[in-house]
VEXTORKE-542339 format. One record per residue (C-alpha): x, y, z; residue number from 1; residue in one letter. Coordinates in Angstrom, 1 decimal, always signed. Example, Ala and Ser with C-alpha at 12.3 -4.5 7.8 and 13.67 -1.06 7.14 Angstrom:
{{+12.3 -4.5 +7.8} 1 'A'}
{{+13.7 -1.1 +7.1} 2 'S'}
end
This chain:
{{+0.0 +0.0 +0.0} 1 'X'}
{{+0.9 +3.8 +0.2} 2 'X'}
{{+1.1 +5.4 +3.3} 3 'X'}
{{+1.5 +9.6 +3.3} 4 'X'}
{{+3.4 +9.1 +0.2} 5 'X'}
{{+5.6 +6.0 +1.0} 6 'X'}
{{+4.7 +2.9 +0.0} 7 'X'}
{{+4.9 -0.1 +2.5} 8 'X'}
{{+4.4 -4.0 +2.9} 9 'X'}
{{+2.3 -5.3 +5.1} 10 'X'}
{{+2.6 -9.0 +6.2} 11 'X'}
{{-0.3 -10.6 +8.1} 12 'X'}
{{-0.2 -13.4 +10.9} 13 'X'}
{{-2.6 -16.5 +11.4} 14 'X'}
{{-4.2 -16.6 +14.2} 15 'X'}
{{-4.0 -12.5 +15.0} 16 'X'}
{{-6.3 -12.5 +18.1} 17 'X'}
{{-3.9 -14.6 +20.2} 18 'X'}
{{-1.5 -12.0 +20.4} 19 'X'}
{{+1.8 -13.3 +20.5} 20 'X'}
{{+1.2 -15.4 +17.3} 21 'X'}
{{+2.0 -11.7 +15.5} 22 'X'}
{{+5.3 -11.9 +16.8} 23 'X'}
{{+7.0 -15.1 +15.1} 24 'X'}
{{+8.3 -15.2 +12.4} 25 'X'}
{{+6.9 -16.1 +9.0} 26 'X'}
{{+8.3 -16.8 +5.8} 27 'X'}
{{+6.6 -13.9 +4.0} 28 'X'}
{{+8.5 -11.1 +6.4} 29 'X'}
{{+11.3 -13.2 +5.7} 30 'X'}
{{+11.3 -12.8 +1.9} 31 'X'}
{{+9.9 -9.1 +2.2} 32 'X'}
{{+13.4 -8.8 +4.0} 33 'X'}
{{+15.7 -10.5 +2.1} 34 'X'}
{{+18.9 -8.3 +1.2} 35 'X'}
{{+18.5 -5.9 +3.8} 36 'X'}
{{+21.6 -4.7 +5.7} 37 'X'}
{{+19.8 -4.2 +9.2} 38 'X'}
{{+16.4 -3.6 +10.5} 39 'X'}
{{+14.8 -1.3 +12.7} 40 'X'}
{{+11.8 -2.3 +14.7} 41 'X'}
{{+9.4 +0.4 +16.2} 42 'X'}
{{+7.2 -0.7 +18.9} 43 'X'}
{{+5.4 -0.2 +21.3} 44 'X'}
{{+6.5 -2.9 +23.0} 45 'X'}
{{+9.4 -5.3 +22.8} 46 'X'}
{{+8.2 -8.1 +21.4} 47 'X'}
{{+7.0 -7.2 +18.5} 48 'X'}
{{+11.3 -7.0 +17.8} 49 'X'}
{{+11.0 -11.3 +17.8} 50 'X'}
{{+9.2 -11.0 +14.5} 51 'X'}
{{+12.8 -10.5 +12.8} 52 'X'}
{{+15.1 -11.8 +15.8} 53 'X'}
{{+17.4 -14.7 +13.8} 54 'X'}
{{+17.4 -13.3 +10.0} 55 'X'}
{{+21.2 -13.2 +10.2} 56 'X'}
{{+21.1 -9.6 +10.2} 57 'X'}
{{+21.7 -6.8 +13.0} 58 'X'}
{{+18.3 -5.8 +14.9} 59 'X'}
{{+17.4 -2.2 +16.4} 60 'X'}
{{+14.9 -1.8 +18.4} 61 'X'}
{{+13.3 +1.3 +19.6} 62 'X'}
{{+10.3 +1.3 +22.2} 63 'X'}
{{+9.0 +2.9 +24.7} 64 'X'}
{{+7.2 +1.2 +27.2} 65 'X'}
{{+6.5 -2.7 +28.2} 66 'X'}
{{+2.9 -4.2 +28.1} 67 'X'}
{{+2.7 -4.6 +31.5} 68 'X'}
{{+3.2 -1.0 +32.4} 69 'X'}
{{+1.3 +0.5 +29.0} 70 'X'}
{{-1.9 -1.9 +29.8} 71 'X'}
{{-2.5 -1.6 +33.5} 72 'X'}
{{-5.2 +1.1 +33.2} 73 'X'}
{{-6.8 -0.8 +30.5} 74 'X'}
{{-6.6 -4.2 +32.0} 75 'X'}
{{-9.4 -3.7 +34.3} 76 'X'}
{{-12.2 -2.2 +31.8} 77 'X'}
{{-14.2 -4.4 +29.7} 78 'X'}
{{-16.4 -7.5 +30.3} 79 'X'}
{{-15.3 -9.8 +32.7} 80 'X'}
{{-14.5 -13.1 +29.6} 81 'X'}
{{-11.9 -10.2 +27.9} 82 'X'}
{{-10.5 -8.9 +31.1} 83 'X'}
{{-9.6 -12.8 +32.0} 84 'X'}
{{-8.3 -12.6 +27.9} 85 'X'}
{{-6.4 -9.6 +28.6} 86 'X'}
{{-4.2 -10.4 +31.7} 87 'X'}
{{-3.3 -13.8 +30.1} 88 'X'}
{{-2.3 -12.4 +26.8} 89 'X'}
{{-0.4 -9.8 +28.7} 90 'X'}
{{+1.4 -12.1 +30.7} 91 'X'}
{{+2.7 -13.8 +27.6} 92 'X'}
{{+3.4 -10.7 +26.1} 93 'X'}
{{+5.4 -9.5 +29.3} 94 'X'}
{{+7.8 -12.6 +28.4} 95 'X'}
{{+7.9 -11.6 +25.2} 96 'X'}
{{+9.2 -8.7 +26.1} 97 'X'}
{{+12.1 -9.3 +28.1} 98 'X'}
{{+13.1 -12.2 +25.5} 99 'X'}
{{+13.4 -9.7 +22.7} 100 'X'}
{{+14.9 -7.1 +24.4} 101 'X'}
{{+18.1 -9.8 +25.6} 102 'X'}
{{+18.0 -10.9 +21.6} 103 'X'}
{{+18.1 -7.5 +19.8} 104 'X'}
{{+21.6 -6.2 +18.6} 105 'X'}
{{+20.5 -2.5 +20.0} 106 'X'}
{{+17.8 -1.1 +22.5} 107 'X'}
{{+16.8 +2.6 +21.2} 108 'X'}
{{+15.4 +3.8 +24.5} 109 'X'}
{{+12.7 +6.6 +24.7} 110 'X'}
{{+13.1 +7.2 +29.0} 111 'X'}
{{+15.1 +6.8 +31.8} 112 'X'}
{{+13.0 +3.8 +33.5} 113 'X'}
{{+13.6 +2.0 +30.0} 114 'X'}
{{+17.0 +2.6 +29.7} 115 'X'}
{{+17.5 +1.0 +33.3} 116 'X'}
{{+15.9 -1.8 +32.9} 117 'X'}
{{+17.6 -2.9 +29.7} 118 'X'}
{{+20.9 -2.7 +31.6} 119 'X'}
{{+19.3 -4.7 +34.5} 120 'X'}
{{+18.9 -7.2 +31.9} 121 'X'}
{{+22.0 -6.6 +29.5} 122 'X'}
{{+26.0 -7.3 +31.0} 123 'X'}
{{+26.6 -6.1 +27.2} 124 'X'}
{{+24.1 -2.7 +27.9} 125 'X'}
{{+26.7 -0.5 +27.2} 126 'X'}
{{+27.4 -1.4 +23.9} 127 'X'}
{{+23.9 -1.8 +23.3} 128 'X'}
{{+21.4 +0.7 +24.7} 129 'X'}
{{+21.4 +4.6 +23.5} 130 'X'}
{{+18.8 +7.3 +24.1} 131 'X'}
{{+17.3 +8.1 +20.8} 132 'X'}
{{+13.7 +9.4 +21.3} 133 'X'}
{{+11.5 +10.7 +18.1} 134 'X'}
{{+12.5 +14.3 +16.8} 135 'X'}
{{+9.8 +17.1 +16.2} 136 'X'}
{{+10.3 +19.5 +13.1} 137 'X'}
{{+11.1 +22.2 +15.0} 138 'X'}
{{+10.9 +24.4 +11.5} 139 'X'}
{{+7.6 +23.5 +11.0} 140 'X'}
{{+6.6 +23.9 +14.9} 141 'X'}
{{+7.9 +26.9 +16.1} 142 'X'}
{{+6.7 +30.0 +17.9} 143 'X'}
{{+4.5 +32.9 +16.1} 144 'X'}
{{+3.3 +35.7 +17.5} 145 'X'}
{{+2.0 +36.6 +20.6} 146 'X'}
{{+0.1 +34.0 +22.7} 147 'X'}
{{-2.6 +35.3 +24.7} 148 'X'}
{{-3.2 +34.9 +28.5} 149 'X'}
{{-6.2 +35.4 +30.9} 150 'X'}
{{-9.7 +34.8 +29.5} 151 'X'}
{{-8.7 +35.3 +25.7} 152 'X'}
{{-6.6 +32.1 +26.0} 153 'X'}
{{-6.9 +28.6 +26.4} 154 'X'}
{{-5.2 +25.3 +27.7} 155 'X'}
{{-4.4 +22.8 +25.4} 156 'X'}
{{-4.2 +19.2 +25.6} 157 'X'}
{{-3.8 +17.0 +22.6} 158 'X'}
{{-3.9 +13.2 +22.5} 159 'X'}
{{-5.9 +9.9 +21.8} 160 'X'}
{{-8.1 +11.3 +24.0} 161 'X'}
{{-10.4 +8.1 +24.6} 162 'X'}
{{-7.0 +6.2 +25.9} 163 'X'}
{{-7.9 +5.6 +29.8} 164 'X'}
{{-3.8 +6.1 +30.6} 165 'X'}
{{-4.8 +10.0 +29.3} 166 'X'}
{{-6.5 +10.3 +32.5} 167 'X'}
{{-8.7 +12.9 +31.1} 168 'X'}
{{-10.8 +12.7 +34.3} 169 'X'}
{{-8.2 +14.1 +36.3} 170 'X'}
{{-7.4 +17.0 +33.8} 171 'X'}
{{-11.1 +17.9 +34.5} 172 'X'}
{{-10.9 +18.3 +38.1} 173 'X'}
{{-7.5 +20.2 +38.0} 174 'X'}
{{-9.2 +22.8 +35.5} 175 'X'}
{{-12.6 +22.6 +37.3} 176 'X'}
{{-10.5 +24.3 +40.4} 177 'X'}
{{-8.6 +26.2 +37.9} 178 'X'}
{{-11.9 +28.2 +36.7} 179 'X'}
{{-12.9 +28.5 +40.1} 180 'X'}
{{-9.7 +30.5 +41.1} 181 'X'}
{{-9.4 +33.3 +38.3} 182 'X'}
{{-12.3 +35.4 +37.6} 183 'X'}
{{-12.0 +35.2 +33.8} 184 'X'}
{{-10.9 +31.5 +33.1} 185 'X'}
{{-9.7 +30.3 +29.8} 186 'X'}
{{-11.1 +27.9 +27.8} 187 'X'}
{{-9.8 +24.1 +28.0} 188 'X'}
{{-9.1 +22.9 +24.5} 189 'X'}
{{-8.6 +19.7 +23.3} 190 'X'}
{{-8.0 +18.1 +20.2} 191 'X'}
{{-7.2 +14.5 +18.7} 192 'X'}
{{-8.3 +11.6 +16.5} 193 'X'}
{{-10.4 +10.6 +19.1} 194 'X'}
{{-12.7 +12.5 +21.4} 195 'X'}
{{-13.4 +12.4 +25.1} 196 'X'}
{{-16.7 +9.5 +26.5} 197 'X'}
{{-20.2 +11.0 +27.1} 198 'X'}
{{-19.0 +10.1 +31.2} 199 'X'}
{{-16.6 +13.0 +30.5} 200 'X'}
{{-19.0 +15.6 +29.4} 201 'X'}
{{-21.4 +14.7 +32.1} 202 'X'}
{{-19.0 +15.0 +34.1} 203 'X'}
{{-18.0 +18.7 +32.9} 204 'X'}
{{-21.3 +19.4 +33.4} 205 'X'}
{{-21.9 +18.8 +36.9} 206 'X'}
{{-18.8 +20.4 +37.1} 207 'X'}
{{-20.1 +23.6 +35.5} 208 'X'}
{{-17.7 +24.0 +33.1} 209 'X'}
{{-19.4 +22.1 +30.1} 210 'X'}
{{-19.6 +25.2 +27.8} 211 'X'}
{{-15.6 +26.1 +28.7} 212 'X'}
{{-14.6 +22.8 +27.1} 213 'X'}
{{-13.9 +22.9 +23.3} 214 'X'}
{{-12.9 +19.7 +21.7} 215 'X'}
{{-11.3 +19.6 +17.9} 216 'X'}
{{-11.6 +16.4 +16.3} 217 'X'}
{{-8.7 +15.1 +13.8} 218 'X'}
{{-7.2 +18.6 +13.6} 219 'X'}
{{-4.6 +18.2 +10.3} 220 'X'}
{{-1.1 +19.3 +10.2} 221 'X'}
{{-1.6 +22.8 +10.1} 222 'X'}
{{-4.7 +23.5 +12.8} 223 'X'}
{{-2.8 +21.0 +14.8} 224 'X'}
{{+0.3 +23.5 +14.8} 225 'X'}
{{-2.2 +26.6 +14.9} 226 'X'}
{{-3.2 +25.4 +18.2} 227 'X'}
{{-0.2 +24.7 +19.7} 228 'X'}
{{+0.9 +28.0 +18.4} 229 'X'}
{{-1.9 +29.8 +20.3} 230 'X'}
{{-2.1 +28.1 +23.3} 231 'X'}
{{-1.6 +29.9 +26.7} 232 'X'}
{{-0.3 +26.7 +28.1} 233 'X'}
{{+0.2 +22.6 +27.7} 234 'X'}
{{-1.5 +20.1 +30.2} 235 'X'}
{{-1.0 +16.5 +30.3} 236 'X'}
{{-2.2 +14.8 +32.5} 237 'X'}
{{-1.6 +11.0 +32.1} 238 'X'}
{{-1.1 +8.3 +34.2} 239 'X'}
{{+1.4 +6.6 +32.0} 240 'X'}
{{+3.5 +7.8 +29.0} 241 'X'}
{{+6.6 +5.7 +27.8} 242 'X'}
{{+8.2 +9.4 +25.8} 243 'X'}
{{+5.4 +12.1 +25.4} 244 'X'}
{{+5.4 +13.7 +21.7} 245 'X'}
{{+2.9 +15.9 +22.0} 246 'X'}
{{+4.8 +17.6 +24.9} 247 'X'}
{{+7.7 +18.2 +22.6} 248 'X'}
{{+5.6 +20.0 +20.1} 249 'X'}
{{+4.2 +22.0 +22.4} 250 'X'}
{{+7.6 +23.3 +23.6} 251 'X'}
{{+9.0 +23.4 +20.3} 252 'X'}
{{+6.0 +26.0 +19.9} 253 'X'}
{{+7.3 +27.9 +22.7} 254 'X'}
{{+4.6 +26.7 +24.7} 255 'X'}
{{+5.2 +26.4 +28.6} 256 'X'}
{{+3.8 +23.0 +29.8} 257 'X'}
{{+2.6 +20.8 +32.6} 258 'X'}
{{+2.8 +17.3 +32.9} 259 'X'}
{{+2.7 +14.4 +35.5} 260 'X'}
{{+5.5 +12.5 +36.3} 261 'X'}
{{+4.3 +9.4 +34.5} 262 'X'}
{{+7.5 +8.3 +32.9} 263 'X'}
{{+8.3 +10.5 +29.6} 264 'X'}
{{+7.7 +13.1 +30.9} 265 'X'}
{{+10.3 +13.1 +33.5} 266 'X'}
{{+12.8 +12.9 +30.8} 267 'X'}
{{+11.8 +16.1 +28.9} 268 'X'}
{{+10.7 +18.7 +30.7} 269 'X'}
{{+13.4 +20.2 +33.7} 270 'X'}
{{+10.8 +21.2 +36.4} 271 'X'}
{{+10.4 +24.9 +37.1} 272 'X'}
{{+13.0 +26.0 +33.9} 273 'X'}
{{+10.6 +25.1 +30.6} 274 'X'}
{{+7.8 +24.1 +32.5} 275 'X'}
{{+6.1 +22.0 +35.3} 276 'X'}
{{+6.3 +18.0 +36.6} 277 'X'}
{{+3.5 +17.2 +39.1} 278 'X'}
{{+3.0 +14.2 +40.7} 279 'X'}
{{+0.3 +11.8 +39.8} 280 'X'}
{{-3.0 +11.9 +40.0} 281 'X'}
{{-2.4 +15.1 +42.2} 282 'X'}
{{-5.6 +17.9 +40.6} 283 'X'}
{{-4.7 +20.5 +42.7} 284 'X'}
{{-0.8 +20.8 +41.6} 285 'X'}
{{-1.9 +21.1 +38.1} 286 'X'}
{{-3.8 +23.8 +38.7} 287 'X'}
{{-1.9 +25.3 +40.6} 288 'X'}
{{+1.1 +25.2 +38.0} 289 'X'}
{{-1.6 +26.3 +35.2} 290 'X'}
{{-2.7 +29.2 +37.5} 291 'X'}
{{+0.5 +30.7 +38.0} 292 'X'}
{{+1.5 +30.3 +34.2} 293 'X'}
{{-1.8 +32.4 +33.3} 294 'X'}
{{-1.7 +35.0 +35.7} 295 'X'}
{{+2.2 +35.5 +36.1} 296 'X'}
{{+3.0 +36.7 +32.1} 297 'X'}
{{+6.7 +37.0 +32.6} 298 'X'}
{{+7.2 +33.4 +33.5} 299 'X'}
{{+5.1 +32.4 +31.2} 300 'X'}
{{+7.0 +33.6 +28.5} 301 'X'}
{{+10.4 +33.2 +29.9} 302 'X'}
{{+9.2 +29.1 +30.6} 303 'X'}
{{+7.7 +28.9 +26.7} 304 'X'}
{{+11.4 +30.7 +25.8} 305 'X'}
{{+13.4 +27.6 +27.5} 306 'X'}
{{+10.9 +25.2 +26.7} 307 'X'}
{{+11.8 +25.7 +22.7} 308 'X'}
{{+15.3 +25.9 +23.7} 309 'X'}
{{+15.1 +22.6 +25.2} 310 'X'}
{{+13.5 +21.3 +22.1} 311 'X'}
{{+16.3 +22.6 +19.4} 312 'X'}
{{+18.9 +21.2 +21.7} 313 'X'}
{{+17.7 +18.0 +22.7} 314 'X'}
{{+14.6 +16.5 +20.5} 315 'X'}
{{+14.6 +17.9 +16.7} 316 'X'}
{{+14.7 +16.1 +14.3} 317 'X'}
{{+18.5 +16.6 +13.7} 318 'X'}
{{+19.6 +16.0 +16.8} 319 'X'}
{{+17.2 +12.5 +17.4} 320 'X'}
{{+17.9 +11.3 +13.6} 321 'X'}
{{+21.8 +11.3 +15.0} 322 'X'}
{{+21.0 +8.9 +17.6} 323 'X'}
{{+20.0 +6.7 +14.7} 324 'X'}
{{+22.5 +7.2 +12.5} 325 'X'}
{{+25.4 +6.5 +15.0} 326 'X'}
{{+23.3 +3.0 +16.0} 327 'X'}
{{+23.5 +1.9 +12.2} 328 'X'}
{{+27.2 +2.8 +11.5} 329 'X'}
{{+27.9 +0.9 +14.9} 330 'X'}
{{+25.7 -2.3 +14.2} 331 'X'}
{{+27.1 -2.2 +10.3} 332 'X'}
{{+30.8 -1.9 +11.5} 333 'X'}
{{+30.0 -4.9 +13.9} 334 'X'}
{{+28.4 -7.3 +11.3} 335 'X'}
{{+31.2 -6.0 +8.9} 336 'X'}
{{+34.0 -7.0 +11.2} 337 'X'}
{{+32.6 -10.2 +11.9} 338 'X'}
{{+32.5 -11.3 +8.2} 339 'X'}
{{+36.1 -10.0 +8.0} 340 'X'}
{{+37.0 -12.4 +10.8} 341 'X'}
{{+34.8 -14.9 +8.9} 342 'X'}
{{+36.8 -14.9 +5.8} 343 'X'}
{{+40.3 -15.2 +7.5} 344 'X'}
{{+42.2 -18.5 +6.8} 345 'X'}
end
């Protein structure tokens, strides 16, 4: 097929609804891969890497979380037969896991509690595990104009927004209290392929703040940057987040943010310098963080200032596509060493 202009190959797996039958491998991805000089997995989870472990090729994988910890919010929703489904198939999975991430040639970590457990797990980690997060176009997302405070602004938040570990609930309460502590509050914007539940509005109702919520559904490339651009401030108020794009487009938008310390996060932001970490599931620390960014305009802009700086020097796309780069020279100088050796007498 074609995907935005690239075409692709997509190989299928028997058996799909038992999980980890999409993970071995298959003659088809075998052929599909034939001649290659490496591959890089991207998952969100390790084990998807097994597909392609044993090609006789150099593996890199990059991922962000592990089942187990990207799940656990989800694990306990649904009927009580596919909850039972769930935890099993997650179990496996969490094996999975931990097999592919001893198998792959590199580990292309996305946060710090990734990082450490691959070298829990690798006596070779230092050869094998790097930092290399995904980069934002920071031409393409960047500051413009003034952004506007106070009552003629608005909070953004931008996600899957129908993902439980978005804990959307919780942003709710924190802006409920923030509304109730300015006397002209801003509106709460949010935007994303997929919208909040009806339990959401109801609840934004009761709250009295129904007609300050303003959600944009599937925003494209250039409202999406539009929004970011205008935005008085970033919330994000997840439970768990294995990197956290949508934070560094905020920032590379010179937008100040607040997050919770759910695992990405940690890793981006530097509290108090380009924006805010607040512990979980803690409403009145993100309003408080959002209150002072609205009402104090200096720090607000002086916060959105670092927050881009952070973002050219650490996460665009020229800086992350390094990371990448230096893994494949490494791997190819490996496998080309070893086919010297190979070839000796």
């Amino acid at each position: 097929g074609d995907w935005c202009g690239r075409p692709y190959t997509h190989v299928g797996a028997w058996m799909a609804e038992i999980e980890f039958m999409r993970y071995r491998p298959r003659k088809a991805l075998r052929a599909a891969l034939a001649g290659c000089d490496l591959i890089q997995v991207v998952g969100g989870s390790p084990a998807c890497a097994l597909a392609v472990c044993g090609l006789g090729m150099p593996v890199s994988l990059q991922c962000a979380t592990l089942a187990t910890v990207e799940r656990k919010r989800t694990l306990s929703t649904g009927a009580p037969a596919m909850r039972v489904w769930r935890h099993l198939m997650t179990r496996v999975i969490h094996r999975l896991d931990h097999q592919a991430l001893a198998l792959v040639d590199a580990v292309q970590v996305e946060n710090s509690w990734m990082e450490r457990l691959v070298r829990s797990l690798r006596s070779d980690a230092d050869h094998v595990v790097t930092f290399a997060p995904p980069g934002v176009d920071t031409g393409a997302f960047r500051p413009k104009g003034s952004r506007a405070l106070g009552a003629t602004g608005y909070v953004l938040c931008v996600g899957r927004l129908d993902d439980p570990r978005k804990n959307l609930a919780l942003l709710l309460e924190s802006y409920a209290r923030l509304t109730s502590s300015l006397p002209s509050p801003p509106q709460l914007v949010l935007a994303g392929a997929s919208g909040p539940d009806m339990h959401f509005w109801s609840r934004a109702a009761l709250l009295g703040v129904r007609e300050r919520v303003r959600y944009i559904a599937r925003p494209s490339r250039t409202e999406l940057i539009a929004l970011y651009q205008g935005a008085a401030c970033f919330a994000l108020s997840s439970a768990e987040e294995g990197f956290g794009m949508v934070l560094i487009e905020a920032m590379a938008c010179g937008v100040p943010v607040v997050a919770t310390r759910c695992g990405g996060p940690d890793g981006i932001v530097t509290d108090g310098e380009d924006g805010f970490l607040v512990p979980l599931d803690d409403a009145k620390a993100i309003a408080d963080r959002l209150h002072r960014l609205l009402t104090d305009g200096e720090l607000n802009r002086r916060m959105g200032l670092r927050a881009r700086a952070t973002v050219e020097q650490r996460f665009s796309e020229n800086v992350t596509a390094q990371a990448f780069l230096d893994t494949y020279a490494d791997l190819l100088s490996r496998r080309t060493s070893v086919a010297s050796l190979n070839k000796d007498p």
